[in-house]
PATISE-305623 format. One record per residue: z, y, x of N, C-alpha, C, CB in turn; chain. Coordinates in steps of 0.2 Angstrom, whole numbers, plus 5000, padded with zeros to 4 digits. Each point is the difference from the previous one (the first is absolute). Last residue first. Glycine has a CB too. Example, Ala and Ser with C-alpha at 12.3 -4.5 7.8 and 13.67 -1.06 7.14 Angstrom:
2
5035/4989/5064/5001/5006/5004/5003/5005/4996/4990/4997/5006/A $
5010/4975/4996/5000/5006/4996/5000/5006/5004/5006/4994/4991/A $
This chain:
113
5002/4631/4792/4996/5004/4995/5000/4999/4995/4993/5001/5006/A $
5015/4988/5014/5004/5007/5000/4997/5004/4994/5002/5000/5014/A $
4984/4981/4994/5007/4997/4995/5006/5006/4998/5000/4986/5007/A $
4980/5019/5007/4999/4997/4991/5006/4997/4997/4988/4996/5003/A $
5014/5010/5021/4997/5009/4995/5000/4997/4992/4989/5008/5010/A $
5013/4972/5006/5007/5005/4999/5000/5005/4995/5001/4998/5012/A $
4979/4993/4996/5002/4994/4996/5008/5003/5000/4991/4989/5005/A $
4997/5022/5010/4995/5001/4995/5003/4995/4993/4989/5002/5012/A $
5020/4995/5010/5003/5006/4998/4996/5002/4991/5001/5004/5016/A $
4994/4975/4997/5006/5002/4997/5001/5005/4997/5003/4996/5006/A $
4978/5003/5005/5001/4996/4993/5004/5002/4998/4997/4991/5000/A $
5002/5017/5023/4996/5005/4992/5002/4996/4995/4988/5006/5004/A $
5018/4982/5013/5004/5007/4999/4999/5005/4994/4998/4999/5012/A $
4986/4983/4996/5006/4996/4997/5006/5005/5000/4996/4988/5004/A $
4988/5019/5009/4995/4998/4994/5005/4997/4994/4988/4996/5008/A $
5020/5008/5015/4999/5006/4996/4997/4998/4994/4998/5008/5010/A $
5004/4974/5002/5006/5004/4999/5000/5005/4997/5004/4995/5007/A $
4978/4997/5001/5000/4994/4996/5008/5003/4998/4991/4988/5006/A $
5000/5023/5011/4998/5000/4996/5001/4999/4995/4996/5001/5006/A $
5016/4992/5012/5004/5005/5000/4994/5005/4991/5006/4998/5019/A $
4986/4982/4993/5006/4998/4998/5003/5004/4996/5001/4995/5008/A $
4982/5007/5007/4996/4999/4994/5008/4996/4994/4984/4996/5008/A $
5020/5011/5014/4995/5008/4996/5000/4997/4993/4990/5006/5010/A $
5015/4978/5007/5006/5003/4999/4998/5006/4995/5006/4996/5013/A $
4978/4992/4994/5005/4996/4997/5005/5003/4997/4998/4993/5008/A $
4991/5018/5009/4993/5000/4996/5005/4997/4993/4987/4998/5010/A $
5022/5000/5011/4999/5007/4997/4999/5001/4994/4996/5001/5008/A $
5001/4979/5005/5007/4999/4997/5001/5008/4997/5007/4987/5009/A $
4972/5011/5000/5001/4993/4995/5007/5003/4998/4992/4988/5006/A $
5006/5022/5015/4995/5003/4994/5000/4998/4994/4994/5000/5007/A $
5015/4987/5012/5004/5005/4997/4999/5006/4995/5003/4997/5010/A $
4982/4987/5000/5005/4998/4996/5004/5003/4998/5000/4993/5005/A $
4983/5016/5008/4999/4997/4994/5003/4997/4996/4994/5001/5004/A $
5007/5009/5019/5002/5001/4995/5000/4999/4993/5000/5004/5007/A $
4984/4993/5015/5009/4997/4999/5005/5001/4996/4999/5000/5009/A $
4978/5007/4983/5003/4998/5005/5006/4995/5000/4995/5010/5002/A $
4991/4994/4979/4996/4996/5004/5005/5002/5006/4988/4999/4995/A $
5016/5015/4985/4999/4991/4998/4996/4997/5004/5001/5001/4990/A $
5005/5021/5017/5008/4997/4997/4996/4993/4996/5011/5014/4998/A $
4972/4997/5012/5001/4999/5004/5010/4998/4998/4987/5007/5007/A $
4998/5001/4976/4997/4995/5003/5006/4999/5005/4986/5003/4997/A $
5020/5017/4994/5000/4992/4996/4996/4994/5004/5001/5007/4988/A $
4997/5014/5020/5004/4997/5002/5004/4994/4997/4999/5011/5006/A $
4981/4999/4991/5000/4998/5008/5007/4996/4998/4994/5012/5009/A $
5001/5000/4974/4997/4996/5000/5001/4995/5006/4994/5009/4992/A $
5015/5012/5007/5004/4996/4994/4995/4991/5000/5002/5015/4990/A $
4987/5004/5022/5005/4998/5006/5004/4994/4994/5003/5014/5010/A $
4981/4996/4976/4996/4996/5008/5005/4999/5004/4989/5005/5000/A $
5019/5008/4982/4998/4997/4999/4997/4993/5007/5000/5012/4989/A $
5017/5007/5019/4994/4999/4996/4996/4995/4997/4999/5008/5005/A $
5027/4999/5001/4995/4997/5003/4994/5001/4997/5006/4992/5003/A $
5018/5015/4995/4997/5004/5001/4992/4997/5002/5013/5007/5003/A $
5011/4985/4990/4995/5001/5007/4998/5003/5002/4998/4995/5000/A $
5010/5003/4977/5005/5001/5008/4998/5001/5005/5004/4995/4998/A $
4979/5002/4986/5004/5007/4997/5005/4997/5004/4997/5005/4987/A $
4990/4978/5017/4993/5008/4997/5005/5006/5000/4989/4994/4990/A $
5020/4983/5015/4996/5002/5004/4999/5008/5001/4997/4990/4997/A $
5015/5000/4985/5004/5003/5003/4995/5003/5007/5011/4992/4994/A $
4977/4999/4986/5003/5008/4999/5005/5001/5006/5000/5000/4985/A $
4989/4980/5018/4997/5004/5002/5004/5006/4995/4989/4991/5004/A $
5024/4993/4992/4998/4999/5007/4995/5006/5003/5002/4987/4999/A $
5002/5006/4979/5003/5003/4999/5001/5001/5011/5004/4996/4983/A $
4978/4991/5004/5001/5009/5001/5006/5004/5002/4992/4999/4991/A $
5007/4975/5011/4996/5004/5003/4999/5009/5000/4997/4989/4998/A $
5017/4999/4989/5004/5001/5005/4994/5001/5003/5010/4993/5000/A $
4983/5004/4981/5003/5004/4998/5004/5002/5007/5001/4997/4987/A $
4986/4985/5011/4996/5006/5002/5005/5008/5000/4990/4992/4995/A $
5020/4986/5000/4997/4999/5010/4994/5005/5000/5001/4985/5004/A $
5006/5010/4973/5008/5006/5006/4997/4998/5005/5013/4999/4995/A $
4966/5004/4988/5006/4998/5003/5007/5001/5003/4992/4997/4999/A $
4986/5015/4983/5005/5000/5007/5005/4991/5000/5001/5019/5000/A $
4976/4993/4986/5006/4995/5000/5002/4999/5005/4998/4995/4993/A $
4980/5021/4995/5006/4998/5007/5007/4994/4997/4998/5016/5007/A $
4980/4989/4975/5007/5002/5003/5002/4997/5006/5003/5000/4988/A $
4979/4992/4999/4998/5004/5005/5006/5004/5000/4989/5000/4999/A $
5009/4983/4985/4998/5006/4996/4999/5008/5007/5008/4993/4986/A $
5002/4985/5016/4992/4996/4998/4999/5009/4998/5000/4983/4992/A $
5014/5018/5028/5001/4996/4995/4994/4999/4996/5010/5003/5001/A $
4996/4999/5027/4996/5006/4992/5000/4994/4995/4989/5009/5005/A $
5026/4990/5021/4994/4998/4995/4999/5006/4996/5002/4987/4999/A $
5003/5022/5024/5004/5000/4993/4995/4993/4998/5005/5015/4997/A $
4993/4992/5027/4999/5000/4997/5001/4996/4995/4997/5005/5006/A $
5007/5008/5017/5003/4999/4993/4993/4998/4996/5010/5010/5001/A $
4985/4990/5023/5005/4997/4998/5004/4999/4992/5001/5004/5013/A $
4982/5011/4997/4999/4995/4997/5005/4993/4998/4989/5006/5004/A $
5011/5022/4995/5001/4996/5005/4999/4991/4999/5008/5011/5002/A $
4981/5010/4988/5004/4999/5009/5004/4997/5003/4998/5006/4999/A $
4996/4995/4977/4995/5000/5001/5002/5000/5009/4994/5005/4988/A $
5024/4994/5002/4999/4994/4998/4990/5000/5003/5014/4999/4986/A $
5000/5023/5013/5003/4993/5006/4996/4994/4998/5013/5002/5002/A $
4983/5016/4983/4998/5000/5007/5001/4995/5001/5002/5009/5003/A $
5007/4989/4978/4992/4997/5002/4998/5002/5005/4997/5001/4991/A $
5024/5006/5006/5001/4991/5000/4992/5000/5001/5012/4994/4990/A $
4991/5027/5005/5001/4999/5009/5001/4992/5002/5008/5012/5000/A $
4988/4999/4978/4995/5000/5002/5001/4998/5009/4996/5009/4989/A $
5019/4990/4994/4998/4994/5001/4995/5002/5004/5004/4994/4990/A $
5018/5015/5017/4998/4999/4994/4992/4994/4998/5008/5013/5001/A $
5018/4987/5010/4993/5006/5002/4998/4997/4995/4997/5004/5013/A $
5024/4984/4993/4998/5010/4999/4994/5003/5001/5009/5001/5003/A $
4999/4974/4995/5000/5003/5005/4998/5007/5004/4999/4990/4997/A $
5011/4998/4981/5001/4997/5004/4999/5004/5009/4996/4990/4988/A $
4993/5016/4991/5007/5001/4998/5006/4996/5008/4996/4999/4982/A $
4978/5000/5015/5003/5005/4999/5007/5003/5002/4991/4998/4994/A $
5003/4978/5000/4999/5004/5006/4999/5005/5002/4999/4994/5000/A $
5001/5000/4979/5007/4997/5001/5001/5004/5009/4999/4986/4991/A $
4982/5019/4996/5006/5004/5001/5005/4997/5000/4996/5008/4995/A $
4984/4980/5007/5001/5004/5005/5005/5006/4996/4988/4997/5007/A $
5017/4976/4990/4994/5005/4998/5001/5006/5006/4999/4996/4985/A $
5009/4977/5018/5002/5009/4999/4993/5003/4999/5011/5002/5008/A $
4994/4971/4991/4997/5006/5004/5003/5004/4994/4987/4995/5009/A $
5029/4994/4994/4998/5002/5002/4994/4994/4998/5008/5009/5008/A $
5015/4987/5000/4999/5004/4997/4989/5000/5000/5016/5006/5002/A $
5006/4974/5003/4995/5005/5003/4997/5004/4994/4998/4993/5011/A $
């Protein structure tokens, strides 16, 4: 397992930028990142799949913040909630692969150099 991610990892990851990670994170109280000793965000992959859920919400959907909010709550408490979990699992997997994507690649450019 990878991670914690800084915020231009997660930048790079979930396309937007950072003043919108801080939006969401003051609205939505569900995200929230640790801070490292020096006050730096530190994302996780069960946050990194978090955000990456509300970007589909907020920009697929079309939802507003406060519906995004609604409707995470109610995929981690309804009859759905399992299947949510094996979602969420499955996201935080697919992160941990991108992050190990970039290494390589990043690890490939240096030896090609």
């Amino acid at each position: 397992m990878g991670g914690p991610y800084g915020t231009k990892d997660v930048e790079a990851l979930i396309g937007v930028g950072e003043h919108v990670l801080r939006y969401w994170e003051k609205e939505l109280p569900l995200l929230s990142p640790q801070r490292s000793a020096f006050g730096r965000r530190e994302w996780s992959e069960a946050d990194l799949s978090l955000l990456l859920r509300v970007r589909h919400l907020v920009r697929d959907r079309g939802l507003s913040l406060q519906a995004t909010l609604d409707a995470l709550i109610a995929e981690r408490s309804g009859p759905g909630a399992a299947r949510a979990a094996e979602l969420a699992e499955s996201r935080a997997m697919l992160v941990e692969l991108f992050f190990a994507c970039r290494r390589l690649r990043a690890r490939a450019t240096r030896l090609q150099a």
